[in-house]
C-alpha positions in Angstrom: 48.2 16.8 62.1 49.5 17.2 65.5 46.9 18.0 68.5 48.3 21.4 69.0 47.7 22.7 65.4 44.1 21.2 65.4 43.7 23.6 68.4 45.2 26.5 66.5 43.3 25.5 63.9 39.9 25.9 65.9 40.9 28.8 67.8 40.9 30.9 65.0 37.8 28.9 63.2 35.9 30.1 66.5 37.3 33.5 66.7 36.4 34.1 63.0 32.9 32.6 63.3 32.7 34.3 66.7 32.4 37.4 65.1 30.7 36.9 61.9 27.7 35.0 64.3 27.9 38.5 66.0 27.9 40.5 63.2 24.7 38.1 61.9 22.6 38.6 64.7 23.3 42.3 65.6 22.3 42.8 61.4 19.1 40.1 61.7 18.0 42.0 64.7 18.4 45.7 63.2 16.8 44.3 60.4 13.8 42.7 61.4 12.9 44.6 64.5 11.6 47.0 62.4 9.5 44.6 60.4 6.5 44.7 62.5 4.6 41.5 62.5 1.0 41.0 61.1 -0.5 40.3 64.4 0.8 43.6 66.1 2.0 41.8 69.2 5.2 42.3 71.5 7.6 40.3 72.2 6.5 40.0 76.0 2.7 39.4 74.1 3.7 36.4 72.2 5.6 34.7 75.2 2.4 35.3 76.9 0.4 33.9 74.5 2.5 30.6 73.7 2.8 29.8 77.3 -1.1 30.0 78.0 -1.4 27.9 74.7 1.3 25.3 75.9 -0.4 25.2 79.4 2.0 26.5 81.7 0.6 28.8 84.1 4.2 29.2 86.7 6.4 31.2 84.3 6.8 35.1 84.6 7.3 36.8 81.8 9.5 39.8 83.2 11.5 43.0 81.3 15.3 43.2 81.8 17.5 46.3 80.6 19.8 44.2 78.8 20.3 44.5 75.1 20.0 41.0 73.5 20.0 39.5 76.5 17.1 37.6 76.6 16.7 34.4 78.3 15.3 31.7 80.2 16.0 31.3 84.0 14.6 27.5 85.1 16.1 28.2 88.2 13.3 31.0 88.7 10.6 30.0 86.1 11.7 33.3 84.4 11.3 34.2 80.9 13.7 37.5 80.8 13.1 39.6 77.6 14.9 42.6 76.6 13.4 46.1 76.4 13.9 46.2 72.6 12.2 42.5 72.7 9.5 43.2 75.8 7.7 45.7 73.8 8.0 45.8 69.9 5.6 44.4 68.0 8.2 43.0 65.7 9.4 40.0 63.6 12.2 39.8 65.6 10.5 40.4 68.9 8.6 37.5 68.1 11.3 34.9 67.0 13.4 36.3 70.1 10.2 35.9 72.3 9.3 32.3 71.0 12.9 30.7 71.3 13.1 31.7 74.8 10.0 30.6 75.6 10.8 27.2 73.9 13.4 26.6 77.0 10.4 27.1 79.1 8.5 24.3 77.4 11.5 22.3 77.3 11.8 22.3 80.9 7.8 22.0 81.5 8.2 18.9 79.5 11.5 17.6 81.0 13.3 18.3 77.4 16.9 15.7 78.5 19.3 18.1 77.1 18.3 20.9 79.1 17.9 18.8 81.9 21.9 17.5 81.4 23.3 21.0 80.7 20.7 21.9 84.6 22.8 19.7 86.0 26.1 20.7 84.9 25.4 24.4 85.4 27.3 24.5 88.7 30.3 23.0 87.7 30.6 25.1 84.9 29.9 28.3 87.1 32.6 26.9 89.7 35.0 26.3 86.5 34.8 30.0 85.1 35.1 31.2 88.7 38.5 29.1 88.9 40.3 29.8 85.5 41.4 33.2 86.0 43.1 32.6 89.2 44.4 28.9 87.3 46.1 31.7 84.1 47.0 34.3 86.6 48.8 31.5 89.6 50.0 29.6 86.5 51.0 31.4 83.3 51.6 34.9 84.7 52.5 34.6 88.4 53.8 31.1 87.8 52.6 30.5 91.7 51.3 27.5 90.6 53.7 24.5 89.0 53.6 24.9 85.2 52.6 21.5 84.3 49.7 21.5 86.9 48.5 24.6 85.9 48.2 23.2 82.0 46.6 20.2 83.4 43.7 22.3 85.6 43.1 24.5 82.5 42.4 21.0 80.6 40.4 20.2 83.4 38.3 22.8 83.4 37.9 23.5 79.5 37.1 19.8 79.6 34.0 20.9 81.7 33.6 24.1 80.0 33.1 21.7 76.3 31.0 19.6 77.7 28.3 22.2 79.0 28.6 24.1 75.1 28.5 20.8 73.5 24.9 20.1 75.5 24.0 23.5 74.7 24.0 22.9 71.0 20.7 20.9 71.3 19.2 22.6 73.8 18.8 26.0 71.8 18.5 24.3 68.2 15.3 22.1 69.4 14.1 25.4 70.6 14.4 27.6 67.6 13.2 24.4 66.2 10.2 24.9 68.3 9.7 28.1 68.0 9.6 28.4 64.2 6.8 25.7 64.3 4.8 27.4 67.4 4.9 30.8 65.3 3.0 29.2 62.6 0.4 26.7 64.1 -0.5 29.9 66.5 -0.6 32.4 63.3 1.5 35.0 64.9 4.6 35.3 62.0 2.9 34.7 58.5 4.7 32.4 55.6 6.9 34.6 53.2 8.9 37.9 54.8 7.4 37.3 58.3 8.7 33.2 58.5 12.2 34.3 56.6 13.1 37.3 59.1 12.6 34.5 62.0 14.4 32.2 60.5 17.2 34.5 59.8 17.1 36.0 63.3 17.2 32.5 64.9 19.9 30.8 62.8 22.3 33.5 63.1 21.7 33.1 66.9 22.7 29.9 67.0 26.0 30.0 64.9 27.0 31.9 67.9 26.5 28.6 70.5 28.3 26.9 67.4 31.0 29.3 67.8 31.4 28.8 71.7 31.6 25.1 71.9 34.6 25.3 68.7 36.3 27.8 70.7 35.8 25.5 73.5 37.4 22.2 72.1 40.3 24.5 70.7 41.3 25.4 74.1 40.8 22.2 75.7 42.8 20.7 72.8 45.7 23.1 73.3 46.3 22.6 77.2 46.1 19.0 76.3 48.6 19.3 74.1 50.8 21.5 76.7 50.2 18.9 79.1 51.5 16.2 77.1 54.2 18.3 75.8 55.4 18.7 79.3 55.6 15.2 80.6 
């Protein structure tokens, strides 16, 4: 198989699982945010709670008007939640609430991965600032050479893989954690309570699967471009 039909080939394997890891979450959340957990606590009240537990007093738990947003900033020592996560006492409040504020043990304890994709934030912020003007001078324009513009696509792609490829372990170990962390701490209770987490979280992360497929795909076709060229 040649290297520009793999990268066809995982194009579309992202696109497809793109949308049905979409299509997963939004349905897991809708779902299960109107479970309401056993322990009657928000998603803001579990955060709390798991950072006190995990002795880390230097994180703000903060509210963002962002729907599924939610996030950790380590920049900041933020732990952004979403409205819909902030203040319902539900199952998938608390799943939501717990895998963010895994990232904020993760970077209490100095968790490598998320220390490596830290480090590589910039360039990939530098990189997605750069690739629109790269397919606009290149492919569109054609201001920039044709064969240079394939080979700065590569380029950046190449950095673009990389950070999505560190992601990967960086938000599994911290659904990892916070599926454990739920049930040591008796907020989410074995049966209904444990499978709407789970559900919730692993539909999450086909999405970060998604990304980094649709990320080598790319790479591999400007590669491919690139060698076509020379």
């Amino acid at each position: 198989m040649s290297l520009f039909a793999l990268s066809i080939i995982l194009i579309v394997i992202a696109l497809v699982l793109g949308l049905w890891a979409q299509f997963r979450v939004k349905s897991a959340f809708a779902k299960y945010s109107q479970v309401r957990n056993s322990t009657d606590m928000t998603g803001a009240d579990v955060a709390r709670q798991i950072l006190v537990a995990a002795n880390i007093h230097d994180v703000e738990v903060v509210e963002i008007n962002d729907t599924l947003g939610d996030h950790y900033d380590p920049s900041s020592k933020r732990l952004c939640l979403s409205s819909e996560v902030y203040h319902t006492p539900s199952v998938a409040a608390a799943g939501i609430a717990a895998h963010e504020t895994g990232h904020a043990i993760q970077h209490a304890r100095a968790y490598a991965p998320l220390q490596a994709r830290m480090a590589v934030v910039p360039a990939t912020e530098l990189t997605s600032k750069i690739l629109p003007y790269i397919f606009i001078g290149g492919f569109f324009l054609h201001i920039i050479p044709g064969q240079m513009a394939l080979t700065l696509a590569a380029l950046c792609y190449g950095v673009l893989t990389v950070f999505q490829l560190i992601t990967l372990p960086v938000e599994f170990d911290a659904s990892r954690r916070a599926k454990i962390i739920l049930g040591q701490m008796g907020i989410i209770q074995a049966g209904e309570e444990a499978l709407g987490v789970n559900r919730v979280l692993n539909a999450a992360a086909l999405t970060y699967v998604a990304a980094f497929v649709s990320s080598l795909g790319w790479l591999l076709y400007f590669l491919s471009g690139s060698r076509r060229n020379n």
